[in-house]
N, C-alpha and C positions, 0 to 999 in steps of 0.2 A: 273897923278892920281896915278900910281902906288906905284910913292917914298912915297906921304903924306897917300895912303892907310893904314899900317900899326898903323899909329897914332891914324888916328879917329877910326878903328874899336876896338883899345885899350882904348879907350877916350869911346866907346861905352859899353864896355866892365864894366871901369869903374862905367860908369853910372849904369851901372845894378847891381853893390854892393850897392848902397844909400838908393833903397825904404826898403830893411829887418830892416832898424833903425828905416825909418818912418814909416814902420808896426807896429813897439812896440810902439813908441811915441802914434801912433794913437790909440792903442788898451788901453793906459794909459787912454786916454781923454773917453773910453766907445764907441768908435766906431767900429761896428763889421763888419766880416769878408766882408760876403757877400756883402753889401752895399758897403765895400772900396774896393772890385773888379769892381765891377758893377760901379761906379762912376768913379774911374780911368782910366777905358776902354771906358765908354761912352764918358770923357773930350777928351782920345787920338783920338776917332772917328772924335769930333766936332772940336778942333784945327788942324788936318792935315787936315779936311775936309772943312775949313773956306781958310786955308793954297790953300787946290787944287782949290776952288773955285777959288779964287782972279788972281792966276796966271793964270788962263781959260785954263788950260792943258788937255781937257775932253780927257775921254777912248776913244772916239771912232774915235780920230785922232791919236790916237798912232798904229794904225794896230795890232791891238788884237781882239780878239773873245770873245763872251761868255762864251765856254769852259774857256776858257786864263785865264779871269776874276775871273769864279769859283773855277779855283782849285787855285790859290793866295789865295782868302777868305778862300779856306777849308784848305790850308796850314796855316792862320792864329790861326788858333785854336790849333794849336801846343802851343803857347804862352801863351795859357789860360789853357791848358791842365798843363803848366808847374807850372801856379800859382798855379792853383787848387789840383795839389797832393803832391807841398809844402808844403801848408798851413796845408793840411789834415796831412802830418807829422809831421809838427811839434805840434801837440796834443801828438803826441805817441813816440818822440827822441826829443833832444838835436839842438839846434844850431848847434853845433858842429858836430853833428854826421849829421848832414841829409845835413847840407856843404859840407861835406865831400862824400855823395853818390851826390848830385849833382854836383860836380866836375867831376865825372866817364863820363859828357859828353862832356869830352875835347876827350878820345879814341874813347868813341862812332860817335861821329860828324868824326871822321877822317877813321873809318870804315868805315860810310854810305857813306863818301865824295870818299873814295876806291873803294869803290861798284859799286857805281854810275856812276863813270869816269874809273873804268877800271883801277884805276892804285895806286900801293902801295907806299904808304908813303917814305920817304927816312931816310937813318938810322939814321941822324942827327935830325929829326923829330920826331921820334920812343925815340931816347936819350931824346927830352925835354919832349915829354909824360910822361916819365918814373919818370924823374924830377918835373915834375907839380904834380904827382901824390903821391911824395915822400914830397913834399913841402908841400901839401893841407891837410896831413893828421898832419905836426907841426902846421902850421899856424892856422888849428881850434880846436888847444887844444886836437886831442884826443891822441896823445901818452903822459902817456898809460891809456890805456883802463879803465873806473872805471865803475861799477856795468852792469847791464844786460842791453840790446837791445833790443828794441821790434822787431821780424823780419817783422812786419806789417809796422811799422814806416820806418824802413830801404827800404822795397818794394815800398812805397810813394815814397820818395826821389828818387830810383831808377827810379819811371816812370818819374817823373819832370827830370831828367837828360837826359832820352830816348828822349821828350818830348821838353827838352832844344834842344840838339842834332839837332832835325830836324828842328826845328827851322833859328838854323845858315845855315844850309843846303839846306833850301828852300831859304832865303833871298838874296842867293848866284845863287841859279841855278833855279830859277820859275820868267818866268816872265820880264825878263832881257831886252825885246825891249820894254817895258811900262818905263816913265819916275817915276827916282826913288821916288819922292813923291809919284806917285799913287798908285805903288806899294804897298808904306807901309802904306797909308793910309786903301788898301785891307785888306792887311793883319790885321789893327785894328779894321776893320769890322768882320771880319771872328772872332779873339779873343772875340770881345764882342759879338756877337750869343751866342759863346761857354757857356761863364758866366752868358747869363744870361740864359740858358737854366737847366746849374747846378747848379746856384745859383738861382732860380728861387724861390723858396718857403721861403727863408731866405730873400729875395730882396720885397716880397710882404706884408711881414708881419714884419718888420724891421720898426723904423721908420728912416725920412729922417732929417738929423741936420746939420745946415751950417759948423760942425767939418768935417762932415766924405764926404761934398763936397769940401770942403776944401783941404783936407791930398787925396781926391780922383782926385784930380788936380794935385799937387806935388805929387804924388807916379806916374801918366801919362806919364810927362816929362820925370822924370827919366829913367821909367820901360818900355816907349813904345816907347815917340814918339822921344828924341836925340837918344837912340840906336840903333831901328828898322832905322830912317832915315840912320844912320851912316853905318850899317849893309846892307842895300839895296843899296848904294852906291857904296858904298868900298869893300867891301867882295869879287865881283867878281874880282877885281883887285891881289888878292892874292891867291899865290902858294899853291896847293892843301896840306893841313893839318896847313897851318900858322894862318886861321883866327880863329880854336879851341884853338891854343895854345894860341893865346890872348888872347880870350873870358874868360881865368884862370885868369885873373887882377881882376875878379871879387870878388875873396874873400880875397884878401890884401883889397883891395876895400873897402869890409864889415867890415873886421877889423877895419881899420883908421874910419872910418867912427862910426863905433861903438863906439871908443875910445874919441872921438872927441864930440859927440851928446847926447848919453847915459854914457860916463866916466868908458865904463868896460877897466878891464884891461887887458893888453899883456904881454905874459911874455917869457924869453928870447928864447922860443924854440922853440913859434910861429914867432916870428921877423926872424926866422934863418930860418923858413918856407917860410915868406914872401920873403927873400932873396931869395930863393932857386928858389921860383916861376918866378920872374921878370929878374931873370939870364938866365931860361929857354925860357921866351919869347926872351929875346934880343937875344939869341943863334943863333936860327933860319935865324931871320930877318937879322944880323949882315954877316953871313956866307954868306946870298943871294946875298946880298948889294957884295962881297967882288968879288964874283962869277961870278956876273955882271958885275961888274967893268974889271975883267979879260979879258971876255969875248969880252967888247966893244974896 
């Protein structure tokens, strides 16, 4: 598990650059915010939850508690926490700019993950942050800098990054003797409370259109239920600060995908970003691999 760990949770990582193209797509066709949170999160509930049924994996043969149970679910609201002060930013910044405060949870996730376990990063880890974080600010277009920032917009972003952050960080360390589907099916319970508790008055008064169940199915898969699985899986199988540094494929991710879907373009200083990113992830992983190898 350990060798293919790095893969999927980069595969996972992946996945979470795809639904910001099917945001705009869906928001082209008139479907709105709220209701495509609310439907995305209810579809990831009902497919992992069809998923848990079938295989008969119930909670209460995995020797866990209710405690156990609850705080999974209250850790899932991190995920919704993450959508919801996205979205809320990008009213007030820039794609580019609020990708680029939401990258800020490759260090954060590797502080909490510090914190938490008692133990600091290592230098060659410390180097790819530095480099992701060097990478994320070509790849989303903002060097350099053009007109003013709303610092409200920027503060958004910064919590979805906080928000991301703990995210990777719960999926990794809550929860860990529950079989990893149920886990993250918790976890999509927990997110969807979150929504629709915030999204509550826009979800009531919204109407319902087979678009926005639609694009609230395909934004699911992407945004919830392959990367969360991928994420609860694998995550614990990697070296303390590796699976943030992945979790940054996310916004080559967004770009290709943008380019690909919506036809925006790239240009040559974002490409040199993207590069800079995906060299930063293999760094890590490459050095461990070599380490190990010595080692055995």
């Amino acid at each position: 598990m350990k060798k293919i760990a790095p893969i999927f949770v980069a595969l996972g990582a992946v996945s979470f650059g795809i639904p910001a193209s099917l945001f705009k797509i869906a928001r082209r066709e008139g479907v709105v915010n709220g209701p495509l949170l609310f439907w995305s999160f209810l579809s990831a509930v009902i497919i992992l939850g069809i998923i848990h049924v079938a295989r008969r994996h119930w909670l209460r043969y995995q020797h866990t508690n209710w405690k156990q149970i609850l705080l999974v679910i209250a850790a899932g609201t991190a995920s919704g926490f993450t959508n919801t002060f996205y979205i809320q930013a990008l009213k007030l910044v820039s794609v580019a700019a609020a990708a680029v405060m939401l990258m800020q949870a490759v260090w954060l996730s590797v502080l909490l993950g510090s914190i938490i376990h008692h133990r600091w990063p290592s230098r060659l880890q410390v180097l790819s942050i530095v480099l992701v974080l060097i990478g994320t600010v070509l790849a989303a277009g903002l060097f350099p800098i053009e007109g003013a920032l709303s610092p409200l917009g920027l503060f958004f972003s910064f919590l979805a990054a906080c928000a991301y952050a703990c995210t990777m960080q719960f999926t990794a360390s809550l929860g860990n003797n529950l079989d990893p589907l149920s886990k993250t099916w918790l976890l999509c319970v927990g997110a969807f409370l979150l929504i629709s508790v915030v999204w509550g008055p826009q979800i009531a008064t919204a109407p319902v259109t087979g678009d926005t169940i639609k694009w609230g199915i395909l934004i699911a898969l992407f945004s919830m239920v392959f990367p969360l699985v991928a994420y609860s899986i694998f995550m614990q199988y990697l070296e303390l600060g590796i699976g943030p540094i992945l979790s940054s494929l996310e916004l080559p991710s967004s770009i290709a995908v943008a380019f690909i879907l919506l036809g925006e373009t790239v240009s040559g200083l974002q490409m040199v970003g993207v590069v800079i990113i995906i060299s930063a992830v293999i760094l890590p992983n490459v050095w461990g691999m070599r380490r190990r190898e010595k080692l055995n």
